[in-house]
C-alpha positions as CSV (number, residue, x, y, z in Angstrom):
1,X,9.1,18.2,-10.7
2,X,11.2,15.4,-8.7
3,X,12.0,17.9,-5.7
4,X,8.3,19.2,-5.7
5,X,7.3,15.3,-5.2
6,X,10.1,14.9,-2.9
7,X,9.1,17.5,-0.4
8,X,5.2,16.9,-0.9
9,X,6.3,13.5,0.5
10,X,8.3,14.0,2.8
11,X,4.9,16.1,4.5
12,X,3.1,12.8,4.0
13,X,2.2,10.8,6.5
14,X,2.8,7.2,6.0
15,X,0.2,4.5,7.2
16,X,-0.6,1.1,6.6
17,X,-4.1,0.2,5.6
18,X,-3.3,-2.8,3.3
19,X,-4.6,-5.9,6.3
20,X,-7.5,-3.7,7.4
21,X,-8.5,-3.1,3.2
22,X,-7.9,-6.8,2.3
23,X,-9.5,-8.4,5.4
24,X,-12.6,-6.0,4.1
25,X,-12.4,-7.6,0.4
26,X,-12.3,-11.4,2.0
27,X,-8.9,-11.6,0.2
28,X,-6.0,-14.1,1.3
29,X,-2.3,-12.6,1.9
30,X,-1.7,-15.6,-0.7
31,X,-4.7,-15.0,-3.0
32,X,-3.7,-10.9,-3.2
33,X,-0.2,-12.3,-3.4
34,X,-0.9,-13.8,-6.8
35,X,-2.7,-11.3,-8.3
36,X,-0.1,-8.4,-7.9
37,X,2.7,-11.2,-8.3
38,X,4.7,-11.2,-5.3
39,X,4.8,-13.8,-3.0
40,X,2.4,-13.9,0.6
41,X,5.7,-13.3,2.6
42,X,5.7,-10.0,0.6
43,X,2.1,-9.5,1.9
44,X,2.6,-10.2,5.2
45,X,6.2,-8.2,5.5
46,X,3.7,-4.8,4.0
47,X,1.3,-5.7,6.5
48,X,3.7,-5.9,9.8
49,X,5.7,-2.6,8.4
50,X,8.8,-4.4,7.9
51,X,8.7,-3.9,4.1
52,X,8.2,-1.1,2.2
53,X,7.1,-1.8,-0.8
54,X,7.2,0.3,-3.9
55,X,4.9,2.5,-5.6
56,X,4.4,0.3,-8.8
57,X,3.3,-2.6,-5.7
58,X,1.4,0.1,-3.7
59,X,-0.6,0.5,-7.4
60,X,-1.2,-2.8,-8.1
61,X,-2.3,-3.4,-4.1
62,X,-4.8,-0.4,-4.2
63,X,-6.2,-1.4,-7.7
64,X,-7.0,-4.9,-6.8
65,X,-8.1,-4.1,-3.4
66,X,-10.3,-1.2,-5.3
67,X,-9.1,1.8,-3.6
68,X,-6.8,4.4,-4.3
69,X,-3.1,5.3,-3.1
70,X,-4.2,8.0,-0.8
71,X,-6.6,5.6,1.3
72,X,-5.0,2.7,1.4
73,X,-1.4,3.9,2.2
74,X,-0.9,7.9,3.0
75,X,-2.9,10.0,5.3
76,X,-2.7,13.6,3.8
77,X,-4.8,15.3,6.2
78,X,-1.8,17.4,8.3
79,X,-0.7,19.0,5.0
């Protein structure tokens, strides 16, 4: 199962959706920051690609932003 993932992600392509998704929801780096409990640096590293954060955070982003994984953070369409 963990080499089927693997693969399927490495065919993934990565983008970052996370500013775009929270500017839509009126939502503060430092008021999404609190609700998935990290810290607006966090936020704001995610946002300028110099983080990458990890899927339990890519959860809690695209459930408080109200979206899903696929949407807010990979772009499936080349598979």
């Amino acid at each position: 199962m963990t080499l089927f993932l693997n693969s399927l992600l490495k065919e993934l392509i990565i983008v970052n959706r996370l500013r775009e998704y929270r500017i839509k929801a009126s939502i503060s780096q430092l008021a999404l920051a609190k609700s998935v409990g990290v810290a607006r640096q966090t936020i704001n590293l995610i946002e300028n690609n110099k983080y990458n954060p990890s899927l339990d955070l890519c959860i809690r982003l695209a459930e408080c932003l109200q979206t899903d994984l696929n949407t807010l953070f990979w772009d499936s369409r080349h598979l």
